[in-house]
LODO-61460 format. One line per field, with one value per residue (C-alpha): residue in one letter; x, y, z. Coordinates in steps of 0.001 Angstrom, whole numbers, padded with zeros to 6 digits. Layout:
N
res <- c(a_...) .
X <- c(X_...) .
Y <- c(Y_...) .
Z <- c(Z_...) .
This chain:
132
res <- c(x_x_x_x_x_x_x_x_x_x_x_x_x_x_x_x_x_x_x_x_x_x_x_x_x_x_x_x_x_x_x_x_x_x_x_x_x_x_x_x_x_x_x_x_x_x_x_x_x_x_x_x_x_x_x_x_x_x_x_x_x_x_x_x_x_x_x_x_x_x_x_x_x_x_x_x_x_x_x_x_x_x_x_x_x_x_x_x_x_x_x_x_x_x_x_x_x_x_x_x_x_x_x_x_x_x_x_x_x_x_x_x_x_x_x_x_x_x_x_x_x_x_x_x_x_x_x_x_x_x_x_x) .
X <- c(028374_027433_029050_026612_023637_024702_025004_021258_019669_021315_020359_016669_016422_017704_015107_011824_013381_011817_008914_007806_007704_005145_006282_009300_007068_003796_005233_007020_008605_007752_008610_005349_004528_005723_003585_002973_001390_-001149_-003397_-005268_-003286_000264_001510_002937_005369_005716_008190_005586_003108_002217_-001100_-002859_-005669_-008714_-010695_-013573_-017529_-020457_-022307_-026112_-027384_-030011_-029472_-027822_-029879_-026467_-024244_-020989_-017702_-015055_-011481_-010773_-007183_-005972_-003804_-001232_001558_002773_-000511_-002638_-005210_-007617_-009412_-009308_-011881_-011592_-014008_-014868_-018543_-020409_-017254_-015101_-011682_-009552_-007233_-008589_-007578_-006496_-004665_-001856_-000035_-000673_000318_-001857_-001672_-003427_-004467_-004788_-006166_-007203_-005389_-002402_-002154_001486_001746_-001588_-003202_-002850_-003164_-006279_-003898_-001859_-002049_-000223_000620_001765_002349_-000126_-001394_-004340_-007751_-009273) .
Y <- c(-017118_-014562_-011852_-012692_-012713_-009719_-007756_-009309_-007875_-004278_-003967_-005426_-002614_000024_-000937_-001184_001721_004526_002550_001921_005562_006069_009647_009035_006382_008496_011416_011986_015054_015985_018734_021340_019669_016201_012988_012015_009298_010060_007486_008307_009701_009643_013555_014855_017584_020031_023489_025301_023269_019641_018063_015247_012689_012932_010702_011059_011759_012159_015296_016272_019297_020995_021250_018346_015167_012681_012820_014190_012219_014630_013897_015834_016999_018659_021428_022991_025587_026684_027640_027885_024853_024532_022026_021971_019744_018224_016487_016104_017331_017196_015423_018318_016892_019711_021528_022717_026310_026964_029557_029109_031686_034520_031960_030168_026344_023850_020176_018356_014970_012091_014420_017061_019695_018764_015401_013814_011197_010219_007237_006915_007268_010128_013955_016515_020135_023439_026917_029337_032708_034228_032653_035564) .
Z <- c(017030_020020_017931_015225_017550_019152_015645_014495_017919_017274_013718_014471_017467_015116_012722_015209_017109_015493_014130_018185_019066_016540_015692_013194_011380_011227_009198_005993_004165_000945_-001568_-003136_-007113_-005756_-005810_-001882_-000369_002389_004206_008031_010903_008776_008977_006214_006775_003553_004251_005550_006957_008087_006633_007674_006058_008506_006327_004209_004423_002337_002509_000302_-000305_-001401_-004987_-005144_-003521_-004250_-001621_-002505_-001269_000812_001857_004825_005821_008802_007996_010988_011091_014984_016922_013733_012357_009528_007900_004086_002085_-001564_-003567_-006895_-006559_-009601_-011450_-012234_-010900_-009984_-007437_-004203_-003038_000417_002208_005444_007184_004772_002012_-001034_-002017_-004105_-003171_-005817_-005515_-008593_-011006_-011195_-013818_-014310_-012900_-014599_-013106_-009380_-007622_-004732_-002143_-003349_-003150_-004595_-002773_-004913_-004131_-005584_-006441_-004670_-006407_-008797) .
């Protein structure tokens, strides 16, 4: 029976080990064109660059009196940070253009050109070309 026990106590600290640092259990990898879950403060590490969900905000302006509804991500390679906002604005869903280390990308939230629809809490990253 202490063998048992003993066996139970390793396996449960192998488990909460990682998940009590916080660092192992507040990031994920992910592949560019892949469905990815994001939620607040969970880094998500793509090849070459980790994002992060900041959260969102409503911003008017002048044309428009409605507030629009942005998701805000914080965007880091090395030394380098940048914050890159989506939102659907006036309802056209589409990618948001954004540029890292000499690089171009698309954040695609709601919808994906290849993938279709998206779930609320999911993004999807691609390589790009330059915008025109």
């Amino acid at each position: 029976m202490k063998n048992n026990s003993t066996l139970v106590f390793l396996g449960l600290l192998a488990f909460i080990g990682p998940v009590s640092r916080g660092h192992a259990a507040s990031e994920q990898t992910a592949s560019y064109g892949a469905r990815v879950k994001y939620e607040v403060g969970k880094k998500i590490e793509f090849p070459d660059f980790t994002i992060e969900y900041v959260g969102e905000r409503r911003k008017s302006g002048p044309v428009y009196p409605r507030p629009f509804l942005y998701y805000d991500f914080k965007v880091s390679q090395e030394t380098t940070e940048k914050m890159v906002s989506w939102t659907a604005g006036t309802g056209d869903i589409g990618p948001m253009d954004f540029e890292v280390g000499g690089k171009h990308y698309q954040l695609e939230l709601r919808h994906s050109d290849k993938l279709g629809k998206l779930k609320d809490d999911e993004l999807v990253i691609r390589q790009s070309s330059p915008p025109l």
